[in-house]
DRENKE-470424 format. One record per residue: residue in one letter; z, x, y of N, C-alpha, C in turn. Coordinates in steps of 0.001 Angstrom, whole numbers, plus 500000, padded with zeros to 6 digits. Atoms other than C-alpha are relative to their C-alpha. Example, Ala and Ser with C-alpha at 12.3 -4.5 7.8 and 13.67 -1.06 7.14 Angstrom:
BEGIN
A500000500890498810507800512300495500500000500900501200;S499940499180498810507140513670498940500730499230501090;
This chain:
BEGIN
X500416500648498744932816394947222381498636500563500418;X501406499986499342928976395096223382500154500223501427;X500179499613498609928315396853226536499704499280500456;X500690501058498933926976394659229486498650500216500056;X501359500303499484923378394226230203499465500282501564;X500200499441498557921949396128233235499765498422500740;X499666500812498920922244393480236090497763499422500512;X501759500611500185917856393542235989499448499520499247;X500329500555501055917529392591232663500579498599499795;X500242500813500248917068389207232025499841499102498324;X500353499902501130917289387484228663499591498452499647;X500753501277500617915472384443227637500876499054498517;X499008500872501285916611381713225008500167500637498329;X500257499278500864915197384176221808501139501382500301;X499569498985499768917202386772223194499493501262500589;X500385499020499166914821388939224315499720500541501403;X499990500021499162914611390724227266499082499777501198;X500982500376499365912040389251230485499953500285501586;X500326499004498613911171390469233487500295498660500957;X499208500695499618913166388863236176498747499455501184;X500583500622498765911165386319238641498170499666499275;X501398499766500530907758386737236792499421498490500146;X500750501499500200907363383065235627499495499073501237;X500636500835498624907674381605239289499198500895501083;X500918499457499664905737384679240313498263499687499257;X501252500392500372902988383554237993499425498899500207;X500079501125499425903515379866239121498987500459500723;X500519499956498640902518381131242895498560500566499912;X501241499164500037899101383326241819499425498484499390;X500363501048500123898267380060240080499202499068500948;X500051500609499245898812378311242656499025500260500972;X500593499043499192897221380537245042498353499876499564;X501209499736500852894038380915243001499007498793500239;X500826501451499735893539377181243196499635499523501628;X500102500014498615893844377190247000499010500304500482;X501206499597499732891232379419247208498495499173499689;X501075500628501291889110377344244248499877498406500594;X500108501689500001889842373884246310498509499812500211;X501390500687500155886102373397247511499273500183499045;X501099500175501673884472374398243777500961499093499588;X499832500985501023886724372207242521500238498612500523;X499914501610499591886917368941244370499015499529501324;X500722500233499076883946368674246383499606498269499798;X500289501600500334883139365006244793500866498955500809;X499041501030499099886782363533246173499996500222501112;X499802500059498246886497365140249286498764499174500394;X500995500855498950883336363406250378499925498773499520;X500196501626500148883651360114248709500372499390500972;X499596500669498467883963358053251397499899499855501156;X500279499370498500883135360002254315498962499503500042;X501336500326499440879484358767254298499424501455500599;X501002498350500226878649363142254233499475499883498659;X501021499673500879876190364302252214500573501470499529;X499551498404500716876990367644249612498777500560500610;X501068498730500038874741370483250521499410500303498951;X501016499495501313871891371733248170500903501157499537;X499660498748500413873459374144245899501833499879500089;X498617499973499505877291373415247163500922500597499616;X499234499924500748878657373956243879499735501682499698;X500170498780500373877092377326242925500285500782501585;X499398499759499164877796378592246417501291500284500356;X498456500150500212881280377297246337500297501773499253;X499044498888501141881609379799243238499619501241500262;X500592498963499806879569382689244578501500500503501018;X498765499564498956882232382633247334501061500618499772;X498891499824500723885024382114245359499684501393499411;X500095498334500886884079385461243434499970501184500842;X499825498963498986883613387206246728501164500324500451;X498602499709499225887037386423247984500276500743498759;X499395499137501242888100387535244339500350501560500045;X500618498713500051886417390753244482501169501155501096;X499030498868499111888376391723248022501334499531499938;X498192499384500203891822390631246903500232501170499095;X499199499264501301892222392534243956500071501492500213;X499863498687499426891227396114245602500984499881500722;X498860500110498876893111395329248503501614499942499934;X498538500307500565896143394244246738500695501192499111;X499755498613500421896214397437244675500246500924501049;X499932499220499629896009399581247149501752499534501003;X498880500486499344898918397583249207501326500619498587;X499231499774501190900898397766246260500329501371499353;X499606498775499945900413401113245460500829500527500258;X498996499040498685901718402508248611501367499234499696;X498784500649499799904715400090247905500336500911498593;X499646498905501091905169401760244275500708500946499999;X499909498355499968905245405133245396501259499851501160;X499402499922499128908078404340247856501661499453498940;X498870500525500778910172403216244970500875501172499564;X499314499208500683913187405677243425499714499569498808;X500249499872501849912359406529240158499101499029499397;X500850500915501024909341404631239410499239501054498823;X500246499502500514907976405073236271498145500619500421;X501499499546499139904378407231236533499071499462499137;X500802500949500400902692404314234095499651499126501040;X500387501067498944900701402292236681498917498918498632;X501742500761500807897627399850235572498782500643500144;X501224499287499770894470400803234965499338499130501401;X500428500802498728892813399687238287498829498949499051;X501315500769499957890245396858238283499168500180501603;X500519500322498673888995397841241725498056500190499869;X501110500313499972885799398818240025499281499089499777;X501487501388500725884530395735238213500159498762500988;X499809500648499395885894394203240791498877500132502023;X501104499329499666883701395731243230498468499874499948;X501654500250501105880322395144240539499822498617500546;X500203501331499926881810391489240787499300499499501413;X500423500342498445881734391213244874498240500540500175;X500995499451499901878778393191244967498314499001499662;X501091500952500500876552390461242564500325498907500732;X499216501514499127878495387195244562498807500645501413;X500257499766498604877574389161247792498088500174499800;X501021499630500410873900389932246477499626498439499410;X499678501335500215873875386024245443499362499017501269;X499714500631498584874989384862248700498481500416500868;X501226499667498877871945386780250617498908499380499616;X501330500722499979869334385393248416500066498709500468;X500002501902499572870792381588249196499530500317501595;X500036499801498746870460383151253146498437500463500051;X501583498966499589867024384999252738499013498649499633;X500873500970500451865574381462251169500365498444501209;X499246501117499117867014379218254603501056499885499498;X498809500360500449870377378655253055499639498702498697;X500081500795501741868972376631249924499788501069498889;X499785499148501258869497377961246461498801500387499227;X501181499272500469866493380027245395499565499501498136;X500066500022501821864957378816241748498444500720499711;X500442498729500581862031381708241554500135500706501769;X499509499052499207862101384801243094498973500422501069;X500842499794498567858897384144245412500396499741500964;X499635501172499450860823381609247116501536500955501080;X498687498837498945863390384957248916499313500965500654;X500730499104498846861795386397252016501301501021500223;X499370499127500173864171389690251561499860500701501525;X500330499469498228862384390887255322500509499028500729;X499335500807499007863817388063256675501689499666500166;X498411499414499712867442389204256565500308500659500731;X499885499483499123866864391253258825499766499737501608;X500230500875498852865836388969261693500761499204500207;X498315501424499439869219386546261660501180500427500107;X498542500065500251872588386929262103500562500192499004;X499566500184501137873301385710259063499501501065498572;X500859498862500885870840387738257051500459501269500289;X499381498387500131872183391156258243501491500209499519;X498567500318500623875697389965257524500632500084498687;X499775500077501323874740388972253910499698501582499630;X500401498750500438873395392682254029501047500629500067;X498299498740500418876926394308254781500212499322499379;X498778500303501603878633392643252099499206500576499362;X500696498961501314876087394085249917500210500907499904;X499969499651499970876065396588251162501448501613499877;X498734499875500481879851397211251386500791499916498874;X499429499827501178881012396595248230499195500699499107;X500216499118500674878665398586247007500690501849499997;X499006499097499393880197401550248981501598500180499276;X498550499943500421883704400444247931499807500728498408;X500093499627501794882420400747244023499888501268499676;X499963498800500311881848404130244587501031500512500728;X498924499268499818884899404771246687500804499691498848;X499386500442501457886850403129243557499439501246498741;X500657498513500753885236405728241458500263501381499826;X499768498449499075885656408742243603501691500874499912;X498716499755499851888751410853243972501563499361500990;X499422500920498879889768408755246976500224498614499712;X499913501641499662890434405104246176500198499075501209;X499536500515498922892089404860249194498680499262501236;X500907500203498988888823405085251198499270498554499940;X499942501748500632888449401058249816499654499959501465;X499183501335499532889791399939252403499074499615501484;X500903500029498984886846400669255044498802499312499540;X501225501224500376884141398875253397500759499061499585;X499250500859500297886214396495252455500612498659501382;X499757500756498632887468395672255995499144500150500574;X500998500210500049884042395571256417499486498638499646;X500438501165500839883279392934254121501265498751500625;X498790501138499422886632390602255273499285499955501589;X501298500757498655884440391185259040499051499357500271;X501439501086499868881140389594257959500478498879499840;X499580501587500464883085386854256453500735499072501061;X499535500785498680885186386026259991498848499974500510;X501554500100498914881754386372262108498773499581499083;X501084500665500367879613384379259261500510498761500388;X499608500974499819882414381517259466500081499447501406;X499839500908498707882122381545263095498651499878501033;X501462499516499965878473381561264372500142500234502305;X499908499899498519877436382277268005499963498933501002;X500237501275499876876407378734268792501818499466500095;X499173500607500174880446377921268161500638500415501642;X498632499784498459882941377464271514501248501268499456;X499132498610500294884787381131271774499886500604498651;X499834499718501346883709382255268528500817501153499147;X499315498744500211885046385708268869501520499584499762;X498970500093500113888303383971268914500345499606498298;X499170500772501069887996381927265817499593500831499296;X500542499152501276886310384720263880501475501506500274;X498934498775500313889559387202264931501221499286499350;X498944500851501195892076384217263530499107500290498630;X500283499421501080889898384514260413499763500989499182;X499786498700500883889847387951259513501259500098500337;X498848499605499832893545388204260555500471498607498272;X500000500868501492893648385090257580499458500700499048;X500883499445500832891242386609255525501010501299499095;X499598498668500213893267390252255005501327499564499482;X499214500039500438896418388751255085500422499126498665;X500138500827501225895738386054252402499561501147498416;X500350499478501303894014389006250283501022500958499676;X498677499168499984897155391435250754501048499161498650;X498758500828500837899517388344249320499699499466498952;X500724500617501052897252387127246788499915501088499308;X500393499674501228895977389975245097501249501302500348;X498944499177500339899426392085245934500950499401499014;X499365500643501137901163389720243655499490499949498745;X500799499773501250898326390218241012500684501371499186;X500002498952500698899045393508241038501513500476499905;X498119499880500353903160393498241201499933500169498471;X499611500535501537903032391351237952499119500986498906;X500736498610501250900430394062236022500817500847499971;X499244499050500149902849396595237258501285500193498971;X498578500832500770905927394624235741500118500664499062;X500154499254500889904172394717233129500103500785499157;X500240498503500134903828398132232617501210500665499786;X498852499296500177907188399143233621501381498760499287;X498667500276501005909353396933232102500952498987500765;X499470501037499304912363394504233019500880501490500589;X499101499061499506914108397868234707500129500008501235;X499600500035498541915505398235238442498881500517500634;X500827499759499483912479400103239348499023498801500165;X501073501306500469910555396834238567501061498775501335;X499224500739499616913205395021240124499817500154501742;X500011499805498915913146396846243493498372500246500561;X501183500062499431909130396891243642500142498165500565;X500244501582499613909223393114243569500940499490501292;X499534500232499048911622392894246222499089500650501102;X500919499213499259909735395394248452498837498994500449;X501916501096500032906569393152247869500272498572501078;X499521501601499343908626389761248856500560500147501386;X499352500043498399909850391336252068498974499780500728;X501601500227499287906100391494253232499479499131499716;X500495501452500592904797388391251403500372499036500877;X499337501399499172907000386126253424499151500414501654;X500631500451498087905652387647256917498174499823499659;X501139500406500567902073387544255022499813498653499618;X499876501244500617902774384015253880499765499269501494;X500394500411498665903575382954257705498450500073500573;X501218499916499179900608384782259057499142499066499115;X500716500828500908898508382776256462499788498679500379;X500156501317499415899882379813257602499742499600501406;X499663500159498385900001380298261286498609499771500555;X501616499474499613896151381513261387499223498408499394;X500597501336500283895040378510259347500235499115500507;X499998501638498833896828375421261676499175500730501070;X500567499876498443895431377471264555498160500012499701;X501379500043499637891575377704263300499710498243499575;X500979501510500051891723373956261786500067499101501170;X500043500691498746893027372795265219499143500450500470;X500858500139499321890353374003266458498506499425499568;X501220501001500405887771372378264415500705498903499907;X498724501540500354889874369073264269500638499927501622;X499438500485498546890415368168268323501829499283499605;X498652500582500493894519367026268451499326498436500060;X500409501796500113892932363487269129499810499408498890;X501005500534501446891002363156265926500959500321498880;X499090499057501413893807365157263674499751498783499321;X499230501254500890895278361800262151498959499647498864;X501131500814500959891622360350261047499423501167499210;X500974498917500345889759363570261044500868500497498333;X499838499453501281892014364507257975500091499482498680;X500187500810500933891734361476256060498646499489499460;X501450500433499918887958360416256830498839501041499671;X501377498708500350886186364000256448500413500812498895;X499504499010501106885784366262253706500620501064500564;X499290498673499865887087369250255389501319499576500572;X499281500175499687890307367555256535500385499679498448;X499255499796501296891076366578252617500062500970499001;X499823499014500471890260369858251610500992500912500708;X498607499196499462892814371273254077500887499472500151;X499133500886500045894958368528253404500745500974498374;X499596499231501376894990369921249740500481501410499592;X499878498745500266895165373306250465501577500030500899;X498592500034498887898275372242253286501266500135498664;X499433500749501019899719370545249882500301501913498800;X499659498853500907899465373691247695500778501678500495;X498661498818499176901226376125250349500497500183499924;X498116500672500327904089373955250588500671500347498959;X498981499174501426904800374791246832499804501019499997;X499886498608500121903783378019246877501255500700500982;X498799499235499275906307378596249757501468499527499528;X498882500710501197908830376353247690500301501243498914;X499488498989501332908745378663244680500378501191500601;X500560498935499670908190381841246481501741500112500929;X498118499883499517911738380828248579501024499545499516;X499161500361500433913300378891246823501351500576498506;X498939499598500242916676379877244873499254500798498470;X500070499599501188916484382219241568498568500646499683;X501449499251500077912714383836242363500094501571499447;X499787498753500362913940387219241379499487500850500977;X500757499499498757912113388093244660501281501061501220;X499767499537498863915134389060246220500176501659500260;X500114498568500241915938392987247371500691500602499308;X499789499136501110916599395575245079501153500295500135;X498647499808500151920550395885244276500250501403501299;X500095498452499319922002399009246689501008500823498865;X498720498793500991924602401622244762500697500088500779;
């Protein structure tokens, strides 16, 4: 008679053994990824129609962005994750090798990117006479693009250092320029909509790139209960990270989107079918993420 199979181990149609929840954990980062990626990747369908015009540059922009958000999940999510690790019984002391540095290099060139499109009026620089570098320092915007530079450069050497931890101050640094670039002074209460967006901002990079770094951990350790009870750990905070995510985003698009206009405003403009799409890719992500057999749930007791 063959012993039983620890209650974490998982065994696939080959027989071998697979780490329990992974696949619809890799679904949701997917998913997730593209959420972030909706305006590089469908800027064409969102404005057909509307009678808007794309912005000079839209597309390389788009992706400069996209690489910035990149840059501050994946520290951020390590370090979340970490601290969840180390709270585990008997984890093993194989972690991942971090990516917080190249990740870091990455934000650092995006964010260094971003300032020349700002130091040249906000059009995309094609030589390098054409970037008044002194004139970053006279806008809003221009000193802004200078902390992110400036910040992830910082982080790259806290990532480095004996401290990793100390991330998390340039870092929440860099998630501040990005609420107070998205909300300018010119906007009605801006301070408000730029504290919904860094409260979005942090908690989107927590759940995004803490699930990056679960599944590396997995990884690492194996289909074993220690693996078993990180991923629960993770999904107890994910879900109130998932809410805040969603809660912060109806409350800043109602406020660009009057309740009057919702109905049209999200069919007729590009930024209502890009948050139509991103509404659309939530929904499953909170589908998989709750729904039955995620392996998400908490770690057995004794």
């Amino acid at each position: 008679m063959t012993p039983a199979r620890p209650a974490s181990e998982v065994a696939d149609v080959s027989g071998r053994p697979r780490r329990p929840g992974t696949g619809r954990a890799v679904a949701v980062l997917v998913l997730a990824v593209l959420a972030v990626a909706t305006p590089l990747l469908g800027p064409s369908a969102a404005l057909r129609g509307t009678g808007e015009a794309a912005a000079p540059g839209a597309g390389g922009v788009a992706l400069l962005r996209t690489v910035l958000l990149t840059a501050l999940c994946v520290p951020l999510g390590e370090l979340f994750v970490g601290r969840l690790a180390r709270s585990v019984p008997g984890a093993p002391p194989n972690v991942p090798r971090s990516w917080a540095p190249l990740a870091a290099a990455a934000g650092f060139l995006a964010a260094l990117g971003l300032a020349s499109v700002v130091a040249t009026g906000n059009l995309v620089p094609h030589d390098l006479s054409e970037i008044d570098l002194g004139g970053l320092y006279a806008s809003r915007d221009g000193k802004l693009a200078l902390l992110e530079v400036n910040a992830f450069l910082v982080a790259g050497l806290c990532a480095r250092s004996g401290r990793p931890a100390a991330q998390v101050w340039p870092l929440s640094a860099v998630a501040a320029a990005e609420a107070l670039r998205a909300h300018p002074a010119t906007e009605d209460s801006p301070l408000a909509g730029a504290g919904l967006t860094l409260v979005h901002l942090v908690c989107a990079a927590l759940w995004a790139g803490g699930l990056l770094h679960v599944l590396r951990t997995l990884r690492r350790w194996g289909p074993a209960e220690p693996g078993v009870a990180l991923l629960g750990l993770y999904a107890r905070v994910a879900a109130v990270l998932l809410a805040a995510v969603s809660a912060t985003g109806v409350a800043s698009s109602l406020r660009r989107l009057p309740p009057g206009s919702v109905p049209d405003g999200l069919t007729d403009t590009a930024y209502g079918r890009a948050l139509l799409a991103k509404v659309l890719l939530v929904v499953v992500v909170a589908a998989l993420a709750l729904g039955p057999g995620t392996g998400c749930a908490a770690p057995p007791t004794r």
